[in-house]
C-alpha positions as CSV (number, residue, x, y, z in Angstrom):
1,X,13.3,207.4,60.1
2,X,16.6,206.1,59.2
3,X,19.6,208.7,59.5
4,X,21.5,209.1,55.7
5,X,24.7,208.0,57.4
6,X,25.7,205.8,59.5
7,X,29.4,204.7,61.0
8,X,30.2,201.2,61.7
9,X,33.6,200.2,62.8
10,X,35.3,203.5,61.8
11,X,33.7,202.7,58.6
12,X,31.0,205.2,56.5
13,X,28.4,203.8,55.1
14,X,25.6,206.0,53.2
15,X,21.7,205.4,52.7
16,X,20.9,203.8,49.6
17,X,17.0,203.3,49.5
18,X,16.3,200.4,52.8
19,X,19.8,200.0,53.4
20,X,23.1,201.4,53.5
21,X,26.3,200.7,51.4
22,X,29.6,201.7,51.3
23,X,30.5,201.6,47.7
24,X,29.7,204.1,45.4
25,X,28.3,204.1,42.0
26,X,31.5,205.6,40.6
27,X,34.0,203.0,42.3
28,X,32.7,200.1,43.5
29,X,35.8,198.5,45.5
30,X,36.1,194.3,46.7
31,X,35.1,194.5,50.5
32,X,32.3,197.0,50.2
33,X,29.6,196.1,52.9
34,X,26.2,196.6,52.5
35,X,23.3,196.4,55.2
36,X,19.6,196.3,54.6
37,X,17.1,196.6,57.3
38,X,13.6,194.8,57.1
39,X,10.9,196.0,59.7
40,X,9.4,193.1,61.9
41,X,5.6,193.7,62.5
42,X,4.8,193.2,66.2
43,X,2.5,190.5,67.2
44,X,1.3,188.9,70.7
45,X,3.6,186.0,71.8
46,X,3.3,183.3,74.5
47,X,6.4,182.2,76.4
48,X,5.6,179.1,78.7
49,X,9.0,178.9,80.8
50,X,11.0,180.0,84.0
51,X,12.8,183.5,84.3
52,X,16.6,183.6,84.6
53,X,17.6,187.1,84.8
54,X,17.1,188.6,81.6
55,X,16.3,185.9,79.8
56,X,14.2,182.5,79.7
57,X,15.2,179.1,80.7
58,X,13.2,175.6,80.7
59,X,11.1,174.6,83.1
60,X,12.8,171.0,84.5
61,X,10.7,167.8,85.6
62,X,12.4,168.3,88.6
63,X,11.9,171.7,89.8
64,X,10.1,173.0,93.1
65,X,7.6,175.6,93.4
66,X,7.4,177.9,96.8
67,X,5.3,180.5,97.0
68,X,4.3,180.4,93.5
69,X,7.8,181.1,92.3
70,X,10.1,178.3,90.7
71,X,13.5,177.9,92.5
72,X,16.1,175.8,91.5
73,X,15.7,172.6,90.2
74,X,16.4,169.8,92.7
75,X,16.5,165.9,92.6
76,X,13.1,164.4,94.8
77,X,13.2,161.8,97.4
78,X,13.5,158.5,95.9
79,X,15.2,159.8,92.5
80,X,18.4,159.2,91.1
81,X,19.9,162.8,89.4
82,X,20.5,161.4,86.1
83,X,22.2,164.4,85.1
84,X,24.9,164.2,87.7
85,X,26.2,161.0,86.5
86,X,29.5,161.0,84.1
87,X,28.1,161.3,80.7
88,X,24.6,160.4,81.5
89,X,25.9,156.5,81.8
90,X,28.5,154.1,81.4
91,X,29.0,154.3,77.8
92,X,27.9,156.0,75.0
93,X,24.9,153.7,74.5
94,X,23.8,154.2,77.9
95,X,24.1,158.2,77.2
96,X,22.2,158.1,74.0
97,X,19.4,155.8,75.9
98,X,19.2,158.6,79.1
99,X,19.2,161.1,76.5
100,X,15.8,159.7,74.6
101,X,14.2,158.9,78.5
102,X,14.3,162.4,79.3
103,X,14.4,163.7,76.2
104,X,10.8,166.1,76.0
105,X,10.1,166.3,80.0
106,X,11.3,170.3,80.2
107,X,8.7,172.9,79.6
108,X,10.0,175.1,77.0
109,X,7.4,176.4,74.6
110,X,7.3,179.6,73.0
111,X,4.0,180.6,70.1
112,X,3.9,183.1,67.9
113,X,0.5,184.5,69.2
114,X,-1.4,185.0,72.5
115,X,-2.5,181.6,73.6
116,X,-3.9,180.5,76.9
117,X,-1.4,179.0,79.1
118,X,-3.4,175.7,79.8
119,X,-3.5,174.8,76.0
120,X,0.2,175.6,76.0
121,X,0.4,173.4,78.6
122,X,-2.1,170.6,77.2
123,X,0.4,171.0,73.6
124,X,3.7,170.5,75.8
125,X,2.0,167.3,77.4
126,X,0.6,166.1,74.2
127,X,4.4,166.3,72.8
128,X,5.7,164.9,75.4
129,X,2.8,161.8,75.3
130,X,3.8,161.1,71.4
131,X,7.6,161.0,72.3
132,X,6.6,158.3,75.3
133,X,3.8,156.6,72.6
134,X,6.9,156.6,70.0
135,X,9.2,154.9,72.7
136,X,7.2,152.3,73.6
137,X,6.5,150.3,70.0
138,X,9.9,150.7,69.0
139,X,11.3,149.0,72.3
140,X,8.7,146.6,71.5
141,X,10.2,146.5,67.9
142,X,13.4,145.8,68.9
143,X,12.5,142.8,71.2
144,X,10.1,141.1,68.4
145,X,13.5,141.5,65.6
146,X,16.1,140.4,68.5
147,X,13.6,137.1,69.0
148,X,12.9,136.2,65.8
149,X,16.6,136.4,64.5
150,X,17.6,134.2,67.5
151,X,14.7,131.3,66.2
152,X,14.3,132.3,62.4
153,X,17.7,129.8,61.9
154,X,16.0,127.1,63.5
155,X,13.9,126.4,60.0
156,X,16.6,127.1,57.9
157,X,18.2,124.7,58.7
158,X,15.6,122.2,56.9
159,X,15.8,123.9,53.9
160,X,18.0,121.4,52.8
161,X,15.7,118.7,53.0
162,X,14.6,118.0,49.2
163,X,11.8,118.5,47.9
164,X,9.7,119.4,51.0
165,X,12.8,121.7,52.8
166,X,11.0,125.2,51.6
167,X,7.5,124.2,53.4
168,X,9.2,122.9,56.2
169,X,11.2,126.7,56.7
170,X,7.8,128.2,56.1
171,X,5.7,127.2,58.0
172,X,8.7,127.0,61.1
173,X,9.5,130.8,59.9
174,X,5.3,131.4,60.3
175,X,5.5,129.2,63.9
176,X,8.8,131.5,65.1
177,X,7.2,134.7,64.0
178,X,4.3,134.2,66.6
179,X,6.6,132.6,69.6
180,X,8.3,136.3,68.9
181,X,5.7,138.0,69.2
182,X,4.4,136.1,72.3
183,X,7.8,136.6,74.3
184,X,7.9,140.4,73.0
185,X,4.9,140.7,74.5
186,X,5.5,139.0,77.9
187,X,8.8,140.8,78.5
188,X,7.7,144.4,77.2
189,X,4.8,144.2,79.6
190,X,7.0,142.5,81.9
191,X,9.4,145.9,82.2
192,X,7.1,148.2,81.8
193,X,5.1,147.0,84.4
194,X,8.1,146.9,86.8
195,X,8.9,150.3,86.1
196,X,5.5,151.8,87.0
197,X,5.3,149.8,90.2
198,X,5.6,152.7,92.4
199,X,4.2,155.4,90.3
200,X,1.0,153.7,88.9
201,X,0.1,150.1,90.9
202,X,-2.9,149.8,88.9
203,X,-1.4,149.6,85.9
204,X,1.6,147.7,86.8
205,X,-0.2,144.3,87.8
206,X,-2.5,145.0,85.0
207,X,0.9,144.6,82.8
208,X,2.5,142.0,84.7
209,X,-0.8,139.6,84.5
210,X,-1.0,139.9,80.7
211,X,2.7,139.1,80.9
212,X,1.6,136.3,83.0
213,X,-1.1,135.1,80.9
214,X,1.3,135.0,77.7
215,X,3.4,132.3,79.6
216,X,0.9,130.0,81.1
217,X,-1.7,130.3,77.9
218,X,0.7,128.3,75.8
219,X,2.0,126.4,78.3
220,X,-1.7,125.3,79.6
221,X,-2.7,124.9,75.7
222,X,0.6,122.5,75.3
223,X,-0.2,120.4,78.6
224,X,-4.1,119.8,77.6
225,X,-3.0,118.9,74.0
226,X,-0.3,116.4,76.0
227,X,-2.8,114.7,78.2
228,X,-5.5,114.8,75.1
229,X,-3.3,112.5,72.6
230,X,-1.9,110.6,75.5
C-alpha cells in the first residue's frame, strides 16, 4: 500500500491515483514533478555468469576453475593476452580486427525464465558459432573483391578494340572472376589452416591440401594442355 505522501528532496509530493504529484489542481506551477509507479510481476530468471561481489560479471575464455569456483581470469601457456596490449593493436584497424576475433567468446547470458543451464550454454555456443560462421565468408569476401579488382582491368583494357573489344572484356571479366575465386580459395584455406595448426591438426592439413590442390589443379591442367598441342 502506497503511503498518501511522500518527501523527496525536501520536496512534498501527494498521492494522486498510481502516482504522486506535486501540483495541485488549483495551481499547477512550471517545475511540478510527478512520479508514477508500475508493479513488475515476478517471474523465474536464469543468469549464466561469474559472481563479483554483489553483482554479475562475464565469464572470460580465459578463466580458471579450482575447486569448482571461477578465480580470476588469467592468460594460458602458449597465449598472447590480447587485452594487455595498447589499444588492442597497432592502429585502429588492428583494434577494430581484435575487437571482432574476440568479440562473443565471454559467457554472459541472462533469460527471462527458468532454463536449464546446458541449453543456456548450447545458445551461448550457438551465438558464438554464427559470429565465427559470419567471419569466415566475409574474410573470404574480401579476398575474392581484393583479387578480382587487381585482374578485372586486365580486360578492359581491350575494350577499345572495335567491334570485338566488349567480347574480348567479357569473357576476360568471366576468366578473372574464376582465377579470383580459385586464389580466394587457396589462400583462405591457406590461413585458416595455419591458424588451427595447433588446436585442430586434422583439420588444418585437410585445409592446407585443398589449398594445395587449388594450385597444382590448374597448373597440372595448363601443362597437359601444353604437352597436348605441342
Amino acid at each position: 500500500e502506497l503511503p498518501p505522501q511522500i518527501m523527496l528532496k525536501g520536496m512534498r509530493l501527494a498521492r494522486q491515483g498510481s502516482g504522486y504529484s506535486s501540483e495541485t489542481a488549483k495551481d499547477p506551477r512550471i517545475g511540478d514533478v510527478k512520479i508514477t509507479f508500475q508493479k513488475v510481476p515476478c517471474e523465474g530468471a536464469t543468469v549464466l555468469a561469474v559472481q563479483r561481489s554483489d553483482s554479475f560479471g562475464p565469464l572470460a575464455v580465459t578463466a580458471q576453475v579450482r575447486d569448482g569456483r571461477v578465480v580470476s581470469a588469467q592468460v594460458r601457456e602458449g597465449e598472447v593476452d590480447l587485452g594487455a596490449l595498447e589499444g588492442g593493436g597497432c592502429c585502429a584497424m588492428c583494434s577494430c580486427i581484435c575487437g571482432l576475433v574476440e568479440s562473443g567468446e565471454d559467457i554472459y547470458e541472462l533469460q527471462e525464465q527458468e532454463v536449464d543451464a546446458l541449453v543456456m550454454f548450447k545458445t551461448a555456443q550457438s551465438t558464438q558459432l554464427c559470429i565465427y560462421t559470419a567471419l569466415q565468408v566475409l574474410g573470404f569476401l574480401f579476398l575474392f573483391c581484393g583479387f578480382d579488382c587487381c585482374l578485372c582491368f586486365v580486360p578492359a583494357l581491350f575494350r577499345i578494340i572495335p567491334f570485338v573489344g566488349t567480347w574480348v572484356q567479357m569473357f576476360g571479366n568471366l576468366a578473372s572472376h574464376i582465377i579470383s575465386f580459385i586464389l580466394s580459395l587457396s589462400f583462405w584455406c591457406l590461413t585458416v589452416g595455419l591458424a588451427w595448426l595447433a588446436a585442430r591438426p586434422g583439420k588444418a592439413f585437410l585445409l592446407l591440401a585443398v589449398a594445395a590442390l587449388c594450385v597444382a589443379v590448374p597448373y597440372y591442367y595448363s601443362m597437359s594442355r601444353s604437352i597436348l598441342y605441342s
